[in-house]
C-alpha positions as CSV (number, residue, x, y, z in Angstrom):
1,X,-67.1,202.1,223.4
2,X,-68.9,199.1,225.5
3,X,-72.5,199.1,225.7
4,X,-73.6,197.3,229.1
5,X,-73.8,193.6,229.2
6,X,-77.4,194.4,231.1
7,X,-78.8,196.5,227.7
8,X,-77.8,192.8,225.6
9,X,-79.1,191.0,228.0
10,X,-82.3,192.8,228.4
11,X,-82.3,192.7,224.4
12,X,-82.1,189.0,224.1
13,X,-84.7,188.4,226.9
14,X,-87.8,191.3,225.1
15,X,-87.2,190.3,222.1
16,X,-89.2,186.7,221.1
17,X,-86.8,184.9,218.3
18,X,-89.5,183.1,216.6
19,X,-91.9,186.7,215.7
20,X,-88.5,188.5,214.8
21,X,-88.0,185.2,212.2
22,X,-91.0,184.7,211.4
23,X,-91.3,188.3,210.4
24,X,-88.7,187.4,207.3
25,X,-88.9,183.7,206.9
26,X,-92.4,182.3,207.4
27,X,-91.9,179.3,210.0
28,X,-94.0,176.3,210.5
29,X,-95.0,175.0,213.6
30,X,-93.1,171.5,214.2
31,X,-93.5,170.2,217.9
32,X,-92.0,172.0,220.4
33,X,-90.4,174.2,217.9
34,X,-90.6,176.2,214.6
35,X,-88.9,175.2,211.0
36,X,-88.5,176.6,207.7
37,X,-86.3,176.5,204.9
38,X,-82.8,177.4,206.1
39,X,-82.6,181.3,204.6
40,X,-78.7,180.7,204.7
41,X,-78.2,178.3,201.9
42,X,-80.3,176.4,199.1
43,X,-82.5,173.4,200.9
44,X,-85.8,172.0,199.4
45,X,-86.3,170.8,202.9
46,X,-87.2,172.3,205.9
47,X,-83.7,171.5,208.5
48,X,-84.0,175.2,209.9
49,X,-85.0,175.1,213.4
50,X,-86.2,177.9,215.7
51,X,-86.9,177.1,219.2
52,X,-89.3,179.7,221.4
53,X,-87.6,178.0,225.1
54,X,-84.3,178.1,224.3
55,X,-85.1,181.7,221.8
56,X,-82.4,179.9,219.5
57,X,-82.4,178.9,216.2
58,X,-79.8,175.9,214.3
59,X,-79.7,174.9,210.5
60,X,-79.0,171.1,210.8
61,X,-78.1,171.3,207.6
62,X,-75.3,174.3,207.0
63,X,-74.5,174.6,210.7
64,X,-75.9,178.2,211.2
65,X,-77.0,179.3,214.5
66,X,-77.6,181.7,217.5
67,X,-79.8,184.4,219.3
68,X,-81.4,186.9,217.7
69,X,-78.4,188.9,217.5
70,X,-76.9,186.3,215.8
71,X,-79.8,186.1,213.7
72,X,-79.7,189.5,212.7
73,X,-75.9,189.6,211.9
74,X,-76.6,187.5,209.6
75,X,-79.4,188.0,207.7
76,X,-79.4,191.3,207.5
77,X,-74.9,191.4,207.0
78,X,-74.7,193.6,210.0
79,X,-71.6,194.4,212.7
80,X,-72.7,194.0,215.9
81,X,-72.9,196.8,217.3
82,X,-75.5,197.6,214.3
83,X,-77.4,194.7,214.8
84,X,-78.0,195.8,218.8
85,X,-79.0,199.5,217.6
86,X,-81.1,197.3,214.7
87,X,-83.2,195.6,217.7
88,X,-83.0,198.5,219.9
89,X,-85.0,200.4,217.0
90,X,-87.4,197.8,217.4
91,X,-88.0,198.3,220.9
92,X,-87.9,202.2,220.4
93,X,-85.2,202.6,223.3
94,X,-82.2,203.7,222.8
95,X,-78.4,201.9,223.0
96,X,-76.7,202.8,226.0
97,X,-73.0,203.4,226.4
98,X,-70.5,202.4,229.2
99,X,-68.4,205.7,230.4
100,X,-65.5,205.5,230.5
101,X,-64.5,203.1,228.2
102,X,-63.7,205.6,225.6
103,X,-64.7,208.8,224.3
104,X,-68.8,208.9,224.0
105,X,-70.0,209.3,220.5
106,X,-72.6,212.2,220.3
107,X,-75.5,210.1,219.4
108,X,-78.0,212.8,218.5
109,X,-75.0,214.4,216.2
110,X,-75.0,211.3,214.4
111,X,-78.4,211.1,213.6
112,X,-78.1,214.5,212.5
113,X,-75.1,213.4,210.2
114,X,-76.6,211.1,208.4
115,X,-80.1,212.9,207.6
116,X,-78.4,216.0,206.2
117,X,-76.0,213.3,204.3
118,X,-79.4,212.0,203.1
119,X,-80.6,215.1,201.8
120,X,-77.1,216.1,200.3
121,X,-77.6,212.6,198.2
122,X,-81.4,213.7,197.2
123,X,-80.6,217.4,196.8
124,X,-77.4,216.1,194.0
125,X,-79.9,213.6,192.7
126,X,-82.4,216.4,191.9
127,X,-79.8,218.6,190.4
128,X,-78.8,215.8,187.9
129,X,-82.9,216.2,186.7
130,X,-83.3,219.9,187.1
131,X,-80.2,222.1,187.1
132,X,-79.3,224.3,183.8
133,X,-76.5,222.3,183.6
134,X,-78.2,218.9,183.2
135,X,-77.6,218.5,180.1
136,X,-74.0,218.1,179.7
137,X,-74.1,215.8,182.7
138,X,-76.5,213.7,180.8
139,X,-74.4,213.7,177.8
140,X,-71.4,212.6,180.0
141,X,-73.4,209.2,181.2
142,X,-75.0,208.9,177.6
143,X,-71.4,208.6,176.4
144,X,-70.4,205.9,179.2
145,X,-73.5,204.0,178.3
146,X,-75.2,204.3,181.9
147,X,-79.1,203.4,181.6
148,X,-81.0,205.6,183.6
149,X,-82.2,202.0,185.9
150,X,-78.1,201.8,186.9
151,X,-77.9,205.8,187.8
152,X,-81.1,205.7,189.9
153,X,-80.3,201.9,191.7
154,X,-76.8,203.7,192.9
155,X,-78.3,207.5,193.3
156,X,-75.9,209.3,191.1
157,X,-76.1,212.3,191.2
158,X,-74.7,216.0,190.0
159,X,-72.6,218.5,192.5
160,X,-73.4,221.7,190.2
161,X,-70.4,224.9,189.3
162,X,-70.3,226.7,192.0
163,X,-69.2,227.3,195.3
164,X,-72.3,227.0,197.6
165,X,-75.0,225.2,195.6
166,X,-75.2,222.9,198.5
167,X,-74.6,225.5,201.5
168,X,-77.0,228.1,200.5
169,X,-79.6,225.6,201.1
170,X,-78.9,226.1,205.2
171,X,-78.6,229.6,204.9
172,X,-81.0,229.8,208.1
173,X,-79.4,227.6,209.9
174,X,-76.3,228.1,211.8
175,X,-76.3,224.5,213.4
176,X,-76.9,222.9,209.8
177,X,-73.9,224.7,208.3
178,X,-71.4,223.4,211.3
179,X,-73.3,219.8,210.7
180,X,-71.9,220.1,207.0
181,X,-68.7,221.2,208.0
182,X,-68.2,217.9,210.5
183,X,-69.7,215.7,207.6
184,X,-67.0,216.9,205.4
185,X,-69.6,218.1,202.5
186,X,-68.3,221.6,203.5
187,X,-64.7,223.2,203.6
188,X,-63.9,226.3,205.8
189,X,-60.3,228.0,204.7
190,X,-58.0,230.3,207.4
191,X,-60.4,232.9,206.7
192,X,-63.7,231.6,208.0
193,X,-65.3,231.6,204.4
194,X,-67.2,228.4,203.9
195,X,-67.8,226.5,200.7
196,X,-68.9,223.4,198.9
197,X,-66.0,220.8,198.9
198,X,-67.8,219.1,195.4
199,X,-68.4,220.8,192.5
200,X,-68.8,220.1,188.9
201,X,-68.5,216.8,189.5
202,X,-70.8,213.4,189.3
203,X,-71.5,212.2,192.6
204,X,-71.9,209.0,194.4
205,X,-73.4,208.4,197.3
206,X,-71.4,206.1,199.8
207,X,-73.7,203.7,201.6
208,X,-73.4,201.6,204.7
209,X,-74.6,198.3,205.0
210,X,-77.7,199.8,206.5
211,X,-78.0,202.1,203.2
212,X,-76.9,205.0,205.2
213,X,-75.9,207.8,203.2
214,X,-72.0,207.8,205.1
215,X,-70.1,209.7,202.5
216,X,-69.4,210.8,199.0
217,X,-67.1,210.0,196.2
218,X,-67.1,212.6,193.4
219,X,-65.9,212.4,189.7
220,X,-64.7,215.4,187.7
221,X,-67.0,215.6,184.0
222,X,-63.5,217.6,182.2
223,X,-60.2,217.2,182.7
224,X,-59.8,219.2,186.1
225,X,-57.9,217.5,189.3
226,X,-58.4,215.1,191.0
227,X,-60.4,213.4,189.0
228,X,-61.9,211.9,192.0
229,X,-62.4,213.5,195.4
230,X,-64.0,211.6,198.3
231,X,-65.4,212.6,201.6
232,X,-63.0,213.0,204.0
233,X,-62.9,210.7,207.8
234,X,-65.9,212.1,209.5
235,X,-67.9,210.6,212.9
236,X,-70.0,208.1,210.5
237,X,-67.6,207.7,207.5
238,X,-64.3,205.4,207.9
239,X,-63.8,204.3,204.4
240,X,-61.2,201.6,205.6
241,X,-64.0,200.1,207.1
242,X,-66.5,200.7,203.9
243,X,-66.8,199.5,200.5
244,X,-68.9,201.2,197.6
245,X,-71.6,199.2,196.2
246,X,-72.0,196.5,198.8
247,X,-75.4,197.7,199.9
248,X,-76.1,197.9,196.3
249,X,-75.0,194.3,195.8
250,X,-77.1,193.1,198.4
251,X,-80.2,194.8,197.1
252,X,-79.9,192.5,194.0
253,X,-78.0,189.7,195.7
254,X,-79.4,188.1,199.2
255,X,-76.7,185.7,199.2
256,X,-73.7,186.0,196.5
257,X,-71.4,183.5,195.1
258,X,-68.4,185.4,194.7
259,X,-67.6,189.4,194.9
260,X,-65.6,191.2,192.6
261,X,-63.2,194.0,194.5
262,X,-62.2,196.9,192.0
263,X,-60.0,200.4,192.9
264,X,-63.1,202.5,191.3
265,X,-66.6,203.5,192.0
266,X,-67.1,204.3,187.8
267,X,-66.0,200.5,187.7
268,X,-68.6,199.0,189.8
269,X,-71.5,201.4,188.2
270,X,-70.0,200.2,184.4
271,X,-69.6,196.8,185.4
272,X,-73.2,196.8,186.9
273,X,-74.4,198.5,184.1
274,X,-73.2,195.2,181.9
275,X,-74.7,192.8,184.2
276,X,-72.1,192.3,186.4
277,X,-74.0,193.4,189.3
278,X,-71.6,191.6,192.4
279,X,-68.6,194.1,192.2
280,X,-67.7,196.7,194.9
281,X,-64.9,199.1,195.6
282,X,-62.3,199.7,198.5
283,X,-62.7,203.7,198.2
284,X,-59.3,203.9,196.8
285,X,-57.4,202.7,199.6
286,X,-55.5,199.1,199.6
287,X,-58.4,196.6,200.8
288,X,-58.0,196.7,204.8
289,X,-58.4,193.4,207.2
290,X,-62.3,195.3,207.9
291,X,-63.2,195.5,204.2
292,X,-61.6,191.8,204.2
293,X,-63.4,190.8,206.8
294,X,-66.9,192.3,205.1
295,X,-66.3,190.5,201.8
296,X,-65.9,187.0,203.2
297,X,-68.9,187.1,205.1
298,X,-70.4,188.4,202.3
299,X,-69.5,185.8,199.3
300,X,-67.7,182.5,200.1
301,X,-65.4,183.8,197.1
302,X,-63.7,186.9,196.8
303,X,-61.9,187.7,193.5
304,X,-59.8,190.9,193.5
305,X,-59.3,192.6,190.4
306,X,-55.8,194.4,189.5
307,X,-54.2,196.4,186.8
308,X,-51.8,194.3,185.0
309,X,-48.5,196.6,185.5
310,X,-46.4,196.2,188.3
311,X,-48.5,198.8,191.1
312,X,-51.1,196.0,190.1
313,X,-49.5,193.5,191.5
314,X,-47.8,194.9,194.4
315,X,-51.1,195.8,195.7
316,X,-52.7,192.1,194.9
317,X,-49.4,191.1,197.0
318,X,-50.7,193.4,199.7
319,X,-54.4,192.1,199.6
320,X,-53.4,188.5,199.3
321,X,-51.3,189.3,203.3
322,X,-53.8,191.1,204.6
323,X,-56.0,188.4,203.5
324,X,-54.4,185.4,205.1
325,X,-55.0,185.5,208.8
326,X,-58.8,185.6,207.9
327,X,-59.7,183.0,205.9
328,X,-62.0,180.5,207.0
329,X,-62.8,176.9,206.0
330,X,-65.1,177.0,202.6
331,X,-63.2,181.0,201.4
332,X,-61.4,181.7,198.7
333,X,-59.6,184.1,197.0
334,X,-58.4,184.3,193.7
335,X,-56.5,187.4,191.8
336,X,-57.7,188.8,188.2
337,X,-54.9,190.8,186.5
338,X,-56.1,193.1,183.6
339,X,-54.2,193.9,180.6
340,X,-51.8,196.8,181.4
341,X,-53.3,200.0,180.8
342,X,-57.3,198.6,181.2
343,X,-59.9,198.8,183.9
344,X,-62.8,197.2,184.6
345,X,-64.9,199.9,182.9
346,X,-63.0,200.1,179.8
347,X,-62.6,195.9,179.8
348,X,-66.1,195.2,180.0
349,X,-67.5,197.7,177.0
350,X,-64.7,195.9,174.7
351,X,-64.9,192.1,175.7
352,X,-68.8,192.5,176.7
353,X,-69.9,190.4,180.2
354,X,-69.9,186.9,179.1
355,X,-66.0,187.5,178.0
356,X,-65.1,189.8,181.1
357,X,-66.9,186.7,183.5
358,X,-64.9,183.8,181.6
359,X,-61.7,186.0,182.3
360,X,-63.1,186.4,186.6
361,X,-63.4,182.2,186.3
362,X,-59.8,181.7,184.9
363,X,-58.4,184.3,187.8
364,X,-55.5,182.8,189.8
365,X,-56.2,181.3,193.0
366,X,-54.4,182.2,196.2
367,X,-51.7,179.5,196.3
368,X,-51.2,180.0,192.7
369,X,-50.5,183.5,192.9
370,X,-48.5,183.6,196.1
371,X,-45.8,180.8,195.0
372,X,-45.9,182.6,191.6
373,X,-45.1,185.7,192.7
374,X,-42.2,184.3,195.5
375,X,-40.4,182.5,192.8
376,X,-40.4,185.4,190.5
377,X,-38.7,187.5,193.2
378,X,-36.7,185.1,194.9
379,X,-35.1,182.7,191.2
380,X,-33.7,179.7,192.3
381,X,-33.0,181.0,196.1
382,X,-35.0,178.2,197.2
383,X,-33.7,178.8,200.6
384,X,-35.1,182.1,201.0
385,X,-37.9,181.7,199.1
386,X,-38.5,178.8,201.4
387,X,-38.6,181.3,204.2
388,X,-40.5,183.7,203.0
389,X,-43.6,181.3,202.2
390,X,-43.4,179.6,205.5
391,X,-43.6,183.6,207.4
392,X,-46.8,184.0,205.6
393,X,-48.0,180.1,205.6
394,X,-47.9,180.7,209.7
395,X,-50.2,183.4,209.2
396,X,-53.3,180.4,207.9
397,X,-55.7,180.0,210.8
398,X,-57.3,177.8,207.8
399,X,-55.7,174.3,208.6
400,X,-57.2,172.5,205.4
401,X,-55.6,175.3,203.5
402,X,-52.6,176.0,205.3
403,X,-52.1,171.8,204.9
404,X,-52.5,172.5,201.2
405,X,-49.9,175.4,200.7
406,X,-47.0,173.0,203.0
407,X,-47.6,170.3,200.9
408,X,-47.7,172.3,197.6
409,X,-43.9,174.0,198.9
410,X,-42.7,171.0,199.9
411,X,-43.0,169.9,196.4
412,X,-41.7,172.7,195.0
413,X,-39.0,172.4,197.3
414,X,-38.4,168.5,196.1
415,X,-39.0,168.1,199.8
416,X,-41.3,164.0,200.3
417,X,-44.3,166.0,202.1
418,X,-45.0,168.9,204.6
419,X,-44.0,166.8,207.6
420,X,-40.5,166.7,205.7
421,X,-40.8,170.5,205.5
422,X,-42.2,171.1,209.2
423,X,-38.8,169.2,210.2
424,X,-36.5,170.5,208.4
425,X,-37.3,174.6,208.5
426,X,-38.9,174.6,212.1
427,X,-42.8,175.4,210.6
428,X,-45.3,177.4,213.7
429,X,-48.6,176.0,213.4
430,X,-51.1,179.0,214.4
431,X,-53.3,176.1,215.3
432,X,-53.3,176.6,219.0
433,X,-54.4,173.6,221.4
434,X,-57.9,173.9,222.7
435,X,-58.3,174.7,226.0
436,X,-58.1,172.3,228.8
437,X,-61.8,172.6,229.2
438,X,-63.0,172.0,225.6
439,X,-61.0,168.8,225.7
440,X,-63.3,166.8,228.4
441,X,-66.2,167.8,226.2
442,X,-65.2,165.2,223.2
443,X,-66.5,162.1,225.2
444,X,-69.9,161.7,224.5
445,X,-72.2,161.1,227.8
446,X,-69.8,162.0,230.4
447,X,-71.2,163.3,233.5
448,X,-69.5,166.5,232.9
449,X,-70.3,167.1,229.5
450,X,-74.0,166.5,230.0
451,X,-73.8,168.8,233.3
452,X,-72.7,171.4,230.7
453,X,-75.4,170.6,227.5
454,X,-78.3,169.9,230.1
455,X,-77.1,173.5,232.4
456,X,-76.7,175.5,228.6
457,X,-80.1,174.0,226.8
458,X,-81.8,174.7,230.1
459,X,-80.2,177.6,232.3
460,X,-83.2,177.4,234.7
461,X,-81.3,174.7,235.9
462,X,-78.9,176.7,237.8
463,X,-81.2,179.4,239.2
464,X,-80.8,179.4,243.0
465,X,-78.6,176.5,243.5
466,X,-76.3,176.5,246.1
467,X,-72.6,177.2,245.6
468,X,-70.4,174.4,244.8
469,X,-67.1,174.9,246.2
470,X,-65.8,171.8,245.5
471,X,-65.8,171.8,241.9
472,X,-63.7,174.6,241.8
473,X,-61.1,172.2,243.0
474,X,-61.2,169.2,241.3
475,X,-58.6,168.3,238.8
476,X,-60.4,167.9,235.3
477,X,-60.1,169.5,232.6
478,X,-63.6,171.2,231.5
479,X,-64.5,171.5,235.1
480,X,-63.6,175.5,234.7
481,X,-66.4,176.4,232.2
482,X,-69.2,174.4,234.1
483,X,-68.3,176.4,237.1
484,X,-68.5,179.8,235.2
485,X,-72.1,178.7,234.1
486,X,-73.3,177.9,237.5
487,X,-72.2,181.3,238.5
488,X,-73.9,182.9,235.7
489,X,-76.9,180.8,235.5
490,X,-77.6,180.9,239.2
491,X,-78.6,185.0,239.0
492,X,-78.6,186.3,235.6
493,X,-79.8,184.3,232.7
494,X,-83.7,182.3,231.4
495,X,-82.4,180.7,229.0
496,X,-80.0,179.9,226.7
497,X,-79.7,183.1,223.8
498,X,-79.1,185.1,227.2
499,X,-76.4,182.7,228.0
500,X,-74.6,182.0,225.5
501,X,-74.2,185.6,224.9
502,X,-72.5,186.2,227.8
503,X,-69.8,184.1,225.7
504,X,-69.9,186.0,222.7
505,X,-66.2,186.4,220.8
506,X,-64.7,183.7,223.8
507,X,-63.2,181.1,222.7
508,X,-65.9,178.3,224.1
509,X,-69.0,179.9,222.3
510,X,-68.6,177.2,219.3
511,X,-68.4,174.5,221.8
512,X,-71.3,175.8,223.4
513,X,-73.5,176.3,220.6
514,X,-72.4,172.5,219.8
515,X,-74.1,171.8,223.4
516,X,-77.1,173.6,222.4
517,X,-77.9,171.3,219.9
518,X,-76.7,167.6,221.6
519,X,-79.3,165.1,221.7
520,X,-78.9,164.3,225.8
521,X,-81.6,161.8,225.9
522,X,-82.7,163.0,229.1
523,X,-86.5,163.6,229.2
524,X,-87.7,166.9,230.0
525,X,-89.6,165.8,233.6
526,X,-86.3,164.1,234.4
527,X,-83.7,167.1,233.7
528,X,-83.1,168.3,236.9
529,X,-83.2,165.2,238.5
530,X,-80.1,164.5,236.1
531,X,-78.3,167.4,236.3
532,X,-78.2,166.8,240.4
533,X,-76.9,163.7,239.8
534,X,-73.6,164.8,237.2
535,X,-73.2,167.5,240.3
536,X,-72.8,164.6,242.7
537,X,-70.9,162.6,240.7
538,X,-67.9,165.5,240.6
539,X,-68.5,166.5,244.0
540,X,-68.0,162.4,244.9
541,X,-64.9,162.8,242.6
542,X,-63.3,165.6,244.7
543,X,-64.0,163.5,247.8
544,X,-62.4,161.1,246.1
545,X,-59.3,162.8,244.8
546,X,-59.2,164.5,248.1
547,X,-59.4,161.2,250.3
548,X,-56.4,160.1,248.2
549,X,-54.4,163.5,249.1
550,X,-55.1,162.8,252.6
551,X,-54.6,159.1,252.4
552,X,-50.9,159.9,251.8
553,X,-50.8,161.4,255.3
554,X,-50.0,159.8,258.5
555,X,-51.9,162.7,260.3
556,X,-55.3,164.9,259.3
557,X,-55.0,168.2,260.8
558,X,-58.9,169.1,262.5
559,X,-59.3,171.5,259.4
560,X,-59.0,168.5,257.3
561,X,-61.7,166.6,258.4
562,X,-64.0,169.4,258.9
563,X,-63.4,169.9,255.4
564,X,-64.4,166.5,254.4
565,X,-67.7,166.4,256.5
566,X,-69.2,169.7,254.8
567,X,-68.6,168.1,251.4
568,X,-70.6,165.0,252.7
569,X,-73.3,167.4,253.8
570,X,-73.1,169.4,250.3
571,X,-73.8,166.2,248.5
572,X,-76.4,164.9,250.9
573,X,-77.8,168.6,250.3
574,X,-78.3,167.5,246.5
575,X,-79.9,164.7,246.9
């Protein structure tokens, strides 16, 4: 479901960059602009820089940069969509929605949902202090060595015997009750009769990365079935697209080094509880492309820990392909295989954490355990084993790694190097060309490339200027994008967050953040004088390109040069 390009844009323009940073990251004034200490990676030195004219902000020193929605997304390790109803909230107005682009989420019903899932969390919570059967409850974490700091830093609490402890509490309300039911804390059989889907069982409290309370996993205290039940798919709870204990992480953790992935939410409270404070779980599901996605922008390292026994593999086999596509320069995963029979709960009381980290150091890394695991299925069938590692090499949209796995199978294979290999078994890079467009961009100072930076640092530039029909005609690669900026810049945008935004997920928004931070040269009472001039200079090359089309005919037809003399006047126009 879209929300309106107008409701961003609006976002971008009320919202001032440099008080929504400075609200988390004092900033300095330096010049023109504001610094500070990049809050995206270790610097002793101020190379984080937040401009108020541009409302953009650039790390000169880890590359970080963007609006504040950008901003936002990162700091705060929000989606997008969360980060807009983030600033929204600041603004007190609410997030519009396009019709019919999809079926409208109930807004109000969600706000609903996740209050009474808040209260659910408290209500267990207070049972685990106060109900008559505390005690054995108590017992149960005393014997699995749980401090009372870990069960109060993830909320555990106690779903008590019976079949509407948490129901009778919205006896009264009619509304509440059918709220329940659609958050999945509630179950209602063929009959009609309503009552409590968890029961006698320790709960945990599923948060998003807002610390929503989303959802619930519980864990039986005997020996009933299952042992653990989790909330079912509900409107705020898509546990494919959630993993348990990553808003705990980052409560202790603004930035980690690595996250451990386990099956179990005992394992990450266990393995907290010994100091390993960095682990999460993928709510018993095999980790998905979203929980992927969420744990490489949330650690440069992701290790992901396995049983030992041959379901552990298969499903490290599974995670390590749905991994692939999304790696990015500077990731990396590696695979930690447990003695058969173990968990990370039971591994870490017997080896203690300075044994159970050693082990997450000497895990396998990605090549490692992909060739490993080929040439244990495949023998001495080079051939297809050959095959098979070049299907999932394609996948790489990492070329440094991607380079290294070729050249790592190509010595495998006895092959001389990967360019060997390429030849010989047909490899696919994923590496697409660039667009035509970016390519004209590489030459520093062309007239064309500093139309672009000068029209993207400073959109004011295009307000009101007068079509150029020309440009849409000349033969150069890059002239395409300029062309879409004057048609944005001339009516919609101030400057250049709004801008750029309008390119958010396209393929050129890299390029153009690039531009945003090029050194033109061109002093600030001399830009628009420049910028004329770069437009004059293409319009003079259509003429000239043009002249040479005609120049190849014997006879100009009267449209011809009427054609020519209104791109005279345009450029006469310009100067």
């Amino acid at each position: 479901m879209a929300i309106p390009r107008d409701f961003i844009n609006e976002l971008v323009a009320r919202i001032d960059i440099v008080d929504l940073i400075d609200a988390k990251v004092p900033l300095k004034k330096a010049g023109k602009n504001h610094s500070a200490c990049c809050p995206f990676h270790s610097e002793k030195s101020p190379s984080f820089t937040v401009s108020r004219d541009k409302q953009f902000y650039h790390c000169f020193g880890c590359g970080a940069h963007g609006n504040v929605i950008d901003f936002v997304m990162e700091y705060d390790r929000l989606d997008f969509i969360d980060a807009i109803e983030d600033l929204a909230g600041q603004l007190g107005v609410e997030v519009p929605r396009e019709k019919g682009t999809g079926p409208r989420r109930d807004e109000g019903l969600s706000r609903d949902l996740y209050q009474l899932m808040e209260e659910a969390s408290l209500y267990f919570q207070n049972q685990l202090r106060q109900n008559d059967d505390k005690q054995k409850v108590l017992d149960y974490l005393a014997h699995r060595g749980l401090s009372n700091e870990v069960v109060e830093h993830f909320n555990i609490g106690f779903a008590p015997d019976g079949w509407d402890g948490l129901l009778s509490r919205y006896r009264q309300s009619q509304d509440a009750q059918d709220k329940l039911l659609t958050a999945g804390m509630v179950i209602e059989n063929d009959n009609g009769k309503r009552y409590d889907r968890f029961r006698d069982r320790l709960m945990f409290p599923i948060r998003d990365r807002r610390g929503r309370v989303i959802g619930f996993g519980g864990r039986v205290l005997g020996d009933g079935t299952p042992k653990y039940l989790n909330s079912p798919e509900t409107p705020i709870f898509h546990k494919g697209n959630e993993l348990y204990g990553l808003y705990e992480l980052k409560q202790k953790h603004r930035d980690p080094q690595k996250v451990l992935i386990v099956e179990g939410y005992m394992d990450v409270v266990a393995l907290a509880q010994f100091g390993v404070d960095y682990a999460v779980a993928s709510l018993g599901t095999s980790t998905t492309a979203d929980q992927f996605q969420l744990l490489l922008r949330s650690a440069k390292e992701v290790v992901c820990c396995y049983d030992g026994d041959r379901a552990g593999t298969e499903a490290a086999w599974r995670a390590l392909e749905t991994a692939l596509p999304l790696l990015k320069p500077g990731n990396q995963v590696k695979f930690m295989f447990l003695p058969e029979g173990e968990d990370p709960d039971t591994m870490v009381r017997q080896v203690g954490k300075e044994v159970f980290e050693s082990q997450i150091e000497e895990a396998q890394l990605l090549p490692e355990f992909l060739f490993e695991t080929l040439a244990t299925q495949y023998g001495s069938d080079k051939g297809t084993l050959a095959k098979q590692a070049i299907k999932l090499i394609e996948k790489i949209q990492d070329t440094v790694l991607q380079s290294l796995l070729l050249e790592n199978l190509a010595y495998k294979l006895g092959m001389n190097s990967a360019e060997e290999l390429k030849r010989k078994l047909g490899f696919s890079s994923k590496e697409q060309a660039k667009p035509l467009q970016t390519k004209a961009l590489k030459g520093r100072g062309t007239p064309l490339r500093l139309a672009i930076a000068l029209l993207v640092q400073n959109p004011l530039l295009g307000e009101g200027l007068p079509e150029q029909p020309a440009l849409k005609h000349i033969k150069m690669a890059g002239i395409e994008l300029l062309t879409l900026l004057l048609d944005i810049t001339r009516v919609q945008v101030k400057n250049s967050a709004q801008l750029l935004e309008q390119f958010r997920g396209d393929e050129q928004l890299s390029t153009l953040k690039k531009l945003t931070q090029w050194d033109h040269q061109v002093a600030d009472e001399n830009l628009q004088l420049e910028f004329r001039k770069t437009l004059i200079w293409l319009n003079n090359q259509y003429i000239e390109q043009r002249y040479q089309e005609l120049s190849l005919k014997q006879n100009h037809t009267k449209e011809e040069r009427i054609q020519l003399t209104k791109l005279i006047a345009v450029i006469k126009g310009l100067k």
